[in-house]
C-alpha distance (Angstrom), angle and dihedral (degrees) to the residues before:
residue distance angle dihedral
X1 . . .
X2 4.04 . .
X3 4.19 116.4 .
X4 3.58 118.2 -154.5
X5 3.75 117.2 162.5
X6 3.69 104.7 -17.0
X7 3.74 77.9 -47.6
X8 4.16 112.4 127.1
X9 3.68 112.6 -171.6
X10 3.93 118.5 -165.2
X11 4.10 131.8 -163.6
X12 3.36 102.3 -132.3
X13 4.42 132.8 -161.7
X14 3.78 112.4 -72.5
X15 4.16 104.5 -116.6
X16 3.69 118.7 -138.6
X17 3.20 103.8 -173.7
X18 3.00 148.5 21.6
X19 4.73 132.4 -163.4
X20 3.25 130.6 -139.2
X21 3.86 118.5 -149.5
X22 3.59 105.3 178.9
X23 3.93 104.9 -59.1
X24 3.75 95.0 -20.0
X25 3.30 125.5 73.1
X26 3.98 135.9 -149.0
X27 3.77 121.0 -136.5
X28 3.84 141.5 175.0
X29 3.38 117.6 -144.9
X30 3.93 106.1 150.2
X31 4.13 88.4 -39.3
X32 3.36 135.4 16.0
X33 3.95 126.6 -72.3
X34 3.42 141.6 -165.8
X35 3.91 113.0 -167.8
X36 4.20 120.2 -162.2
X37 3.45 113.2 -177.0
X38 3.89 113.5 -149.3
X39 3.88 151.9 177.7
X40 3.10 109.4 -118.3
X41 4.16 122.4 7.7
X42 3.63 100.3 -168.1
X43 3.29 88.0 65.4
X44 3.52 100.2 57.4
X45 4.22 125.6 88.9
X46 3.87 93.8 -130.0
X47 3.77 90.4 -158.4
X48 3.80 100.6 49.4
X49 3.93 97.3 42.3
X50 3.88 93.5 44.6
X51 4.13 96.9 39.3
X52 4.00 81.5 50.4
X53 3.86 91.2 54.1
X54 3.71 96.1 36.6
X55 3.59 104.6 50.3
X56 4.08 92.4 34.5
X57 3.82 115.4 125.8
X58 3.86 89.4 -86.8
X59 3.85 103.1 52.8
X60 3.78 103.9 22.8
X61 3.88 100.7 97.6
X62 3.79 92.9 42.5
X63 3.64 103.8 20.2
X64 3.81 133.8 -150.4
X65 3.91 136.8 -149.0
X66 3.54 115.1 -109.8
X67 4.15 127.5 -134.5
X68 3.27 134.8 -158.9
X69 3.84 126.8 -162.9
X70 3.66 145.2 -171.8
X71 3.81 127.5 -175.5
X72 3.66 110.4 -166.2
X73 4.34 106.7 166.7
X74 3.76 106.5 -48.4
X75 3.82 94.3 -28.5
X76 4.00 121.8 96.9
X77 4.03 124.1 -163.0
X78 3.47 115.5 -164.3
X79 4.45 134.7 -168.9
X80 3.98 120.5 178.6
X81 3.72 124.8 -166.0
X82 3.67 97.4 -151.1
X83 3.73 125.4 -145.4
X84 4.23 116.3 -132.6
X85 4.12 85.5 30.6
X86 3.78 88.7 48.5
X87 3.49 91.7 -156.3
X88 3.82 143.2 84.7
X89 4.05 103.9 -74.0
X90 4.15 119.4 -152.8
X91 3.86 88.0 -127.4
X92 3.89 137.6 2.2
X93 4.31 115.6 -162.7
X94 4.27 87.2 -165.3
X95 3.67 87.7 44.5
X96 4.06 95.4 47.9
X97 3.81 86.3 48.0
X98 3.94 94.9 43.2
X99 4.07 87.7 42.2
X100 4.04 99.0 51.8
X101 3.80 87.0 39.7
X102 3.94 79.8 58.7
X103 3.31 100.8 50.3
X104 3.85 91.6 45.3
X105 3.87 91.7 57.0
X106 3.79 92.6 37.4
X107 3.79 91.3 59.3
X108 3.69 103.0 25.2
X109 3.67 88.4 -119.9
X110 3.85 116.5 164.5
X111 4.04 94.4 -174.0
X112 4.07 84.7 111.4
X113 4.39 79.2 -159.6
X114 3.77 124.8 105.5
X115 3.54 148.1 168.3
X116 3.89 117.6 -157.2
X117 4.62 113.7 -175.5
X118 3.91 101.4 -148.9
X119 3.49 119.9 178.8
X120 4.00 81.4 -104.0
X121 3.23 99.7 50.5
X122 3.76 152.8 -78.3
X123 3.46 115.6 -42.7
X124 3.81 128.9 -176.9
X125 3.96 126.4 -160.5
X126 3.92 123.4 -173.8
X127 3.65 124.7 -165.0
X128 4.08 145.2 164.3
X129 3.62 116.3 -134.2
X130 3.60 114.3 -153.4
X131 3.80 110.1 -172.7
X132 3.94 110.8 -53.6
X133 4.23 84.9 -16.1
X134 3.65 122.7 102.2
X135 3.66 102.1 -161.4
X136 4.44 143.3 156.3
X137 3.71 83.3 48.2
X138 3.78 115.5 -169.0
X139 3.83 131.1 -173.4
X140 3.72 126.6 -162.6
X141 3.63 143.5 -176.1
X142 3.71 143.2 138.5
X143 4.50 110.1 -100.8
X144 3.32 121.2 -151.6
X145 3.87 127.5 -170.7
X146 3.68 119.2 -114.7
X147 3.82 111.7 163.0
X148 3.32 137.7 31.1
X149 3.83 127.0 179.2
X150 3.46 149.4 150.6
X151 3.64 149.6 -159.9
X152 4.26 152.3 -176.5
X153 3.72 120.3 -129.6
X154 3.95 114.8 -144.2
X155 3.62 113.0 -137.1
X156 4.13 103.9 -126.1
């Protein structure tokens, strides 16, 4: 990882390839994720639509995060339900990468630049597609420290 600024920056997996279900789309890019595109996100109970998807017939042995997205202009909002935590996380890196890889199949858009407002967050992700290969993949997004703690260990 680079930091700049508060700003880490993190090489992510190449991706190649990417399902379509229907509209939504199913992506591995470090974990599993399913990505729903929808109208409007505030809407939306993050924890009811994404438990329904993750523990439907197809996922529910293995699993799979859950995204949500909404494209309004040139701005993006995203929500994941993730898997493990079983509950609606702030931010998700796989699930930015597996969402703006999304949005570039879903439009055929070869900017390989996006911007994705979490609850967390911005986060940014850069990529070069090469044919049906989503590859130099870069993560971004400010960290902040929030804990700090320490402690002895007894010898028994």
């Amino acid at each position: 990882f680079i930091e700049e600024n508060n700003i880490i920056r993190l090489k992510m997996s190449d991706v190649n390839n990417i399902s379509k279900i229907n509209n939504d789309f199913e992506i591995y890019t470090g974990s599993p994720h399913y990505v729903k595109f929808v109208d409007n996100l505030n809407d939306i109970d993050i924890f009811e639509r994404g438990r329904k998807i993750r523990y439907s017939d197809r996922y529910k042995k293995e699993g799979i995060n859950v995204n949500f997205v909404e494209k309004r202009q040139d701005n993006i909002y995203t929500a994941t339900y993730e898997r493990g935590v079983e509950q609606e996380t702030l931010s998700c890196g796989t699930g930015a990468v597996a969402m703006a890889l999304s949005i570039a199949d879903k439009y055929s858009d070869k900017s390989g630049k996006y911007k994705l407002n979490t609850k967390g967050g911005k986060l940014f992700v850069e990529f070069k597609k090469i044919k049906n290969t989503y590859t130099d993949i870069w993560l971004s997004g400010k960290a902040e420290f929030v804990f700090k703690t320490e402690f002895t260990m007894n010898k028994c």
